[in-house]
C-alpha positions as CSV (number, residue, x, y, z in Angstrom):
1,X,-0.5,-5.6,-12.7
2,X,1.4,-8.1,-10.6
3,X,4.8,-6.5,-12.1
4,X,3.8,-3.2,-11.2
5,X,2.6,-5.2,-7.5
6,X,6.0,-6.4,-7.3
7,X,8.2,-3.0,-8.4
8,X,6.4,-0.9,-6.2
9,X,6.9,-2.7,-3.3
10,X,10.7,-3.2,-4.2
11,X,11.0,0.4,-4.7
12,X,9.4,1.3,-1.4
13,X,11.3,-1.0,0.4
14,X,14.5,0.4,-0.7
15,X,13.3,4.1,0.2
16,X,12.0,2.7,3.4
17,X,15.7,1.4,4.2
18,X,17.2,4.1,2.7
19,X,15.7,6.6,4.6
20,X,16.0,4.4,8.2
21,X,19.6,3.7,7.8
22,X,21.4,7.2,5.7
23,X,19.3,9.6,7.4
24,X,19.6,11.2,10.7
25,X,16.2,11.6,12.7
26,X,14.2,14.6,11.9
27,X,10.9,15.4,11.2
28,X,11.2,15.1,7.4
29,X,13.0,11.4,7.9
30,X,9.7,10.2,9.7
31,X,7.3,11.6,7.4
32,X,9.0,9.9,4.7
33,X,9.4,6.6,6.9
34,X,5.4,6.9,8.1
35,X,4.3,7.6,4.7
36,X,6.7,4.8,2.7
37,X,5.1,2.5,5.4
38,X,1.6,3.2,4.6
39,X,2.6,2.8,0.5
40,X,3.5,-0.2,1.1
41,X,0.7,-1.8,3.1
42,X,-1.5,0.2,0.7
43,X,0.3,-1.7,-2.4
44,X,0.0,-4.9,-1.0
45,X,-3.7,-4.7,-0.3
46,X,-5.1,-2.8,-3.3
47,X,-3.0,-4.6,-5.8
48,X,-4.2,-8.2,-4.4
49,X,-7.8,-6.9,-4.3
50,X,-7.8,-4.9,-8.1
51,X,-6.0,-8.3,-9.5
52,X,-8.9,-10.2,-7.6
53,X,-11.5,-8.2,-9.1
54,X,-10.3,-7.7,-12.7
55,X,-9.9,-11.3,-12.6
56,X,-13.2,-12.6,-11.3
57,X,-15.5,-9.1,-11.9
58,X,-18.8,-10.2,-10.7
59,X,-18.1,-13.5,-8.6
60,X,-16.3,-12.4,-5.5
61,X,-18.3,-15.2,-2.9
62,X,-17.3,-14.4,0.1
63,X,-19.1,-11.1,1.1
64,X,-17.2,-9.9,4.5
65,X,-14.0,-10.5,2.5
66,X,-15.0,-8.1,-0.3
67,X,-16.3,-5.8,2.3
68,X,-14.0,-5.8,4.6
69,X,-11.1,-5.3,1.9
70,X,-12.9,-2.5,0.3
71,X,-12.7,-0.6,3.5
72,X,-9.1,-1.4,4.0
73,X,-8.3,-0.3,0.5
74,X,-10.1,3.2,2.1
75,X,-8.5,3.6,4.9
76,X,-5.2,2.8,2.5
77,X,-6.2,5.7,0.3
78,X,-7.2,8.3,2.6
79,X,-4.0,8.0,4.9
80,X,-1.9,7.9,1.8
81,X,-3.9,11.2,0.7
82,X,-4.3,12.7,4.2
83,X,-0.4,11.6,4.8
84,X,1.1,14.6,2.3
């Protein structure tokens, strides 16, 4: 899981920098740029949280962490599905 963590966010990064630095502006360049962006906070935040929880299944302590990353991995999913 953490090689997939790590791939991802390589490969993101390079379309994310691809697309700043080749392409000229237009409203297909920042669709691309917004939603490569959102990827790639979403892969760093789901892929921490689904490592934490295969790891430990049952015994995540602390609470408002578990809560509050839940809802971030949420909001991460529904931008990323709202976003095409």
């Amino acid at each position: 899981m953490a090689i997939l963590m790590v791939a991802g966010g390589f490969g993101i990064i390079i379309i994310v920098c691809v697309y700043t630095f080749k392409y000229s502006p237009s409203t297909y360049r920042s669709f691309i740029l917004r939603l490569g962006w959102i990827d790639l906070k979403a892969c760093n935040v789901r892929k921490h949280l689904l490592i934490v929880c295969l790891m430990y299944p049952f015994v995540f302590h602390p609470e408002a962490a578990c809560k509050s990353l839940r809802i971030l991995h949420v909001f991460f999913v529904f931008a990323t599905m709202y976003g095409n």
